[in-house]
C-alpha positions in Angstrom: 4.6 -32.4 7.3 5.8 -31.1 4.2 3.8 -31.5 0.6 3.7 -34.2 -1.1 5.8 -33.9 -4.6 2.8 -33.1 -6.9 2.0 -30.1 -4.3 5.2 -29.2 -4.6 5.0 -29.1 -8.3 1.9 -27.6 -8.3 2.8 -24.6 -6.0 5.7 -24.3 -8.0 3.5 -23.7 -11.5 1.9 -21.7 -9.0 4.8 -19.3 -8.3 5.7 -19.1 -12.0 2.7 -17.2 -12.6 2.5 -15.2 -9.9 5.6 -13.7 -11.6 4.6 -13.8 -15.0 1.5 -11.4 -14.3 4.4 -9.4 -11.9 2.7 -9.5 -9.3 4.0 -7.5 -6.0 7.0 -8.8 -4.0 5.1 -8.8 -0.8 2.1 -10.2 -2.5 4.0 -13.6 -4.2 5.3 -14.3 -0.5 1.8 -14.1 1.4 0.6 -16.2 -1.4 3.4 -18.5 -1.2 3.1 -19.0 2.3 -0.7 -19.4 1.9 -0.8 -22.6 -0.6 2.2 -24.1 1.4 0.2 -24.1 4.5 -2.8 -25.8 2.6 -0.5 -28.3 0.6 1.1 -29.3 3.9 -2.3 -30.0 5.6 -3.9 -31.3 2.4 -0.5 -34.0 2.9 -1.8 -35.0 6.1 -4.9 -35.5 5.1 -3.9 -37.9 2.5 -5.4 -35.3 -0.2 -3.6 -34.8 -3.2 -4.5 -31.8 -5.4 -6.9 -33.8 -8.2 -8.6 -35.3 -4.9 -9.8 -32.0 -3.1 -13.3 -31.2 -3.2 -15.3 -28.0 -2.1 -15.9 -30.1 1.4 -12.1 -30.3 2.1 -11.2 -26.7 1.1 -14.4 -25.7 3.9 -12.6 -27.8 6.4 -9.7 -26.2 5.7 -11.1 -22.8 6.0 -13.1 -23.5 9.3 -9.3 -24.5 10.6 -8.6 -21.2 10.2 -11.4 -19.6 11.9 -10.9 -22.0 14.8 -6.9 -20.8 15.2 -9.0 -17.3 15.3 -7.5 -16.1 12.3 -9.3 -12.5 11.2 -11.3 -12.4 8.4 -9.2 -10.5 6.3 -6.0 -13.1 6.4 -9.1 -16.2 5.7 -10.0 -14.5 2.6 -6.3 -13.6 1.5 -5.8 -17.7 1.9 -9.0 -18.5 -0.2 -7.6 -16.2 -2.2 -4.7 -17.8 -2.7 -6.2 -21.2 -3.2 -8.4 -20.5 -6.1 -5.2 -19.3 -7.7 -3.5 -22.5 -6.3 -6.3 -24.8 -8.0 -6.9 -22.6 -11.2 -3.4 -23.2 -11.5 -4.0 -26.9 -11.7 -7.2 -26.4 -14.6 -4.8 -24.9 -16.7 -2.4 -27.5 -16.5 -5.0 -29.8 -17.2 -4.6 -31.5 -13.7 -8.8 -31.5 -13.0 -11.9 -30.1 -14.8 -13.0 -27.6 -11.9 -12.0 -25.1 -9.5 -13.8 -25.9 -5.9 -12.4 -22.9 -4.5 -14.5 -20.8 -7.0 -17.7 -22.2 -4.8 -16.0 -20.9 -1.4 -17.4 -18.3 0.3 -14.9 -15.1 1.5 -15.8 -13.9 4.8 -16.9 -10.2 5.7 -14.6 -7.9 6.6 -15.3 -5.6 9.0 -15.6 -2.2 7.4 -12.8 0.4 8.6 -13.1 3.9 7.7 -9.3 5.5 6.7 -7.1 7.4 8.5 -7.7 11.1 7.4 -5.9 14.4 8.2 -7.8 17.7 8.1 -6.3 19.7 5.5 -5.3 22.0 8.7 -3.6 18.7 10.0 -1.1 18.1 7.6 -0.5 21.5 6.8 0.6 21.7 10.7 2.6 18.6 10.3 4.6 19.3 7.1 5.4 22.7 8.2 6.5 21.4 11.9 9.8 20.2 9.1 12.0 22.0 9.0 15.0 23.0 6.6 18.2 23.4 8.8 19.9 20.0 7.8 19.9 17.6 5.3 17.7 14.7 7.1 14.8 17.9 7.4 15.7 18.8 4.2 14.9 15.3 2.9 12.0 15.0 5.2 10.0 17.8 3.6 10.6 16.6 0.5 9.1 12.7 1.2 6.3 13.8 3.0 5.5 17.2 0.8 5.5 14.2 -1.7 3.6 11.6 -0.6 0.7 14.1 0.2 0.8 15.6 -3.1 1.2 12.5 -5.1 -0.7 9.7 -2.8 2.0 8.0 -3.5 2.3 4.4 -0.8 5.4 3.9 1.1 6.8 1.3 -1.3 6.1 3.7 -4.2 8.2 6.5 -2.6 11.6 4.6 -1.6 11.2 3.1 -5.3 11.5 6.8 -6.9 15.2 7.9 -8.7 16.3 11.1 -9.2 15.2 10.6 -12.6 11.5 9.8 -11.8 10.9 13.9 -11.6 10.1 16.0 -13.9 10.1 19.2 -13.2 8.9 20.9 -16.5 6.3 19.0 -17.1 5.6 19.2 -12.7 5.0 15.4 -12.9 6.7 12.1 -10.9 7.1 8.6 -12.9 6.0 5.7 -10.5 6.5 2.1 -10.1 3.5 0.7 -8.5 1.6 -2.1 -7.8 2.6 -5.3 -10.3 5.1 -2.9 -12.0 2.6 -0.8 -13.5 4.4 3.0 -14.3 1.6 5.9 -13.7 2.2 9.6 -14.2 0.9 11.7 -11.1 0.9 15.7 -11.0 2.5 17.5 -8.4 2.0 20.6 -6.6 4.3 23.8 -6.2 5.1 23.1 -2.5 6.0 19.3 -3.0 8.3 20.6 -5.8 9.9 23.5 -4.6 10.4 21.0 -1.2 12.2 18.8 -3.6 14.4 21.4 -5.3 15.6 22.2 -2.0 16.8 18.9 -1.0 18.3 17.5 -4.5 20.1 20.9 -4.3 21.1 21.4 -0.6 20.4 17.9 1.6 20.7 15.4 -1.3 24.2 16.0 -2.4 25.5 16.3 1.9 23.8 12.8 2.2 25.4 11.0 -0.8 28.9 12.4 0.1 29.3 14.6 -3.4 28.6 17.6 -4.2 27.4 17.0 -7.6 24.8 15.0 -7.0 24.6 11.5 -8.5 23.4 9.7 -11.5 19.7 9.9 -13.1 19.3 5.9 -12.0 19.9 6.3 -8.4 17.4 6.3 -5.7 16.3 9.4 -4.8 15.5 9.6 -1.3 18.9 8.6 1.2 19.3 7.9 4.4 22.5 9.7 6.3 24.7 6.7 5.2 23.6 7.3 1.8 21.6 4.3 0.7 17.9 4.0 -0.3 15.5 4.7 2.6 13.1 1.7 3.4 9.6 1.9 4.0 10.5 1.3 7.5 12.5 4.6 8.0 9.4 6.7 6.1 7.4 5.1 9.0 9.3 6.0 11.7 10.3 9.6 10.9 6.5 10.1 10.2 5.7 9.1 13.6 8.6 11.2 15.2 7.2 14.6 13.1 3.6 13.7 13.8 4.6 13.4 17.8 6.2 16.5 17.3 3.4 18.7 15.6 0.9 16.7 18.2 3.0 18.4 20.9 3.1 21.5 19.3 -0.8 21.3 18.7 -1.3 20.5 22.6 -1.7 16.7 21.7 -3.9 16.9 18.9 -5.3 13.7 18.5 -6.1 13.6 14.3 -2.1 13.3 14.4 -2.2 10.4 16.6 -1.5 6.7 14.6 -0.4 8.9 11.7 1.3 6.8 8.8 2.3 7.1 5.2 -1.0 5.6 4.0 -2.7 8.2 5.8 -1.1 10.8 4.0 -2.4 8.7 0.6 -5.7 8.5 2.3 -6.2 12.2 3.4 -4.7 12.9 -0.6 -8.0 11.3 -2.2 -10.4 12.4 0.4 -9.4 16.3 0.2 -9.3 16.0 -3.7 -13.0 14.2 -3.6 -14.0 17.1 -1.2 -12.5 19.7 -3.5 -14.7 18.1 -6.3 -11.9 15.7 -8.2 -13.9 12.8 -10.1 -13.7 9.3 -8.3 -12.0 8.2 -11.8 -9.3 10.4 -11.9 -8.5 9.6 -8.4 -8.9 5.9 -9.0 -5.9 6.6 -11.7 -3.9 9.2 -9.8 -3.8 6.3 -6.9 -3.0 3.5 -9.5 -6.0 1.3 -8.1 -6.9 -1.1 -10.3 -10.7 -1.2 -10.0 -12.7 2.0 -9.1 -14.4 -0.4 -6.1 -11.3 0.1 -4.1 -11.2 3.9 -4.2 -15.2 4.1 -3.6 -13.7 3.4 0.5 -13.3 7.2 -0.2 -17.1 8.1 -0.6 -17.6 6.7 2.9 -15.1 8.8 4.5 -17.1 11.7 3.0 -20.3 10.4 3.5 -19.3 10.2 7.2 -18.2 13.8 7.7 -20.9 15.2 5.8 -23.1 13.3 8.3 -21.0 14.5 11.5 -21.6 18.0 10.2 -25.4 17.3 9.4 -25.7 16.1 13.4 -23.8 18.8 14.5 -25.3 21.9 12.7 -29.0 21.2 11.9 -31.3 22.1 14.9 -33.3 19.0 14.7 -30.8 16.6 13.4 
């Protein structure tokens, strides 16, 4: 059944300002899809949105438990609705927000993916420099280690988001907020290599291209997609695994856990929680505290492992 036309409206106020606070891409469709879901069944239900109560919006998040939906999408959707119905306060539509009084569900706690130092060192060096595609390799992955930067973050860089004096990279991340992010000598040396040797085989010219244009290609010469930093992450993590006699840190390996193993080794190496909060471009310092786990957790492994009476 599709919404009735004051749901419709009211997702559509909805959408406009989703994009006025520019919030991600990916993030505006999962909400989208979220409040259409709940304004179709609120349309079956006969419910329009100055009708639902705090008892609707519950029976509409037990639905989803009953479909066996996993915690994490429930709460994205409740999410999603008290946008939906703050929406509809603003506009003067009703006096309250019901969806403020829902409870989120628990997620179940999952520790990051994190390399050993030792790890990626084995897998970034497994790269190597005989063609343009290696060429380009190093460079992303030196990069994405060195930076934490997230898939999305790396196929968004130009040419013109390096700078090489000041040994820092401009990025675009999450809501279109620009950070500045040091980088280290072997992420930048990586990088002169392929903007002088892979870059300009890949684009077809020899003198590179303008400031503007993306700055990792693929062999056709367009923009990677976070789906090609995926997949030849996998094929050099299989590789190095092989190399390693199937070590298993490298198993599952994926851009974010390069990001992950980033803020871990700098909290191990004594880098302040804050700095990595900004270095990541997290927007609340809750978010990044997932790191003080991680090293809670080894510290522990090493505690059990070493102490005679542990």
């Amino acid at each position: 059944m599709e919404p009735s036309p004051a749901w419709q409206e009211l997702i559509d106020a909805f959408h406009a300002q989703l994009r006025r606070q520019a919030v991600a891409a990916n993030t505006q469709r999962a909400y989208g899809a979220d409040v259409l879901q709940f304004a179709r069944w609120a349309s079956a239900h006969a419910l329009e949105p100055a009708s639902v109560d705090v008892r609707a919006l519950r029976r509409f998040a037990a639905s989803l438990s009953e479909e066996g939906r996993a915690p994490a999408t429930v709460a994205r959707k409740l999410a999603a609705l008290r946008g939906l119905v703050g929406v509809d306060v603003e506009r003067g539509g009703r006096e309250d927000n019901p969806a403020e009084l829902l409870t989120t569900p628990k997620r179940p706690q999952h520790l990051p993916h994190v390399l050993k130092a030792d790890d990626v060192a084995a897998l970034l060096d497994r790269i190597g420099a005989s063609t343009p595609l290696q060429l380009r390799d190093r460079a992303l992955f030196e990069l994405a280690y060195a930076c934490g930067l997230r898939a999305h973050e790396l196929v968004s860089l130009t040419v013109s988001s390096l700078d090489f004096d000041a040994e820092l990279v401009r990025v675009e991340g999450k809501g279109s907020k620009t950070r500045l992010v040091p980088t280290g000598e072997h992420a930048l040396a990586a990088l002169e290599r392929y903007l002088s040797r892979g870059r300009p085989a890949l684009v077809g010219i020899a003198d590179g291209s303008p400031a503007q244009a993306p700055l990792f290609l693929s062999k056709s010469g367009r923009a990677l997609q976070t789906s090609d930093v995926r997949r030849r992450l996998r094929l050099w993590a299989r590789r190095a695994a092989a190399e390693a006699d199937g070590a298993s840190a490298l198993t599952g390996t994926h851009p974010h856990s390069l990001r992950h193993s980033f803020a871990t080794h700098l909290l191990e190496g004594g880098a302040d929680l804050r700095v990595i909060q900004e270095l990541l471009g997290h927007a609340t310092l809750s978010t990044t505290q997932v790191y003080t786990r991680v090293e809670s957790a080894r510290l522990k492994s090493a505690y059990a492992r070493a102490h005679p009476r542990a």
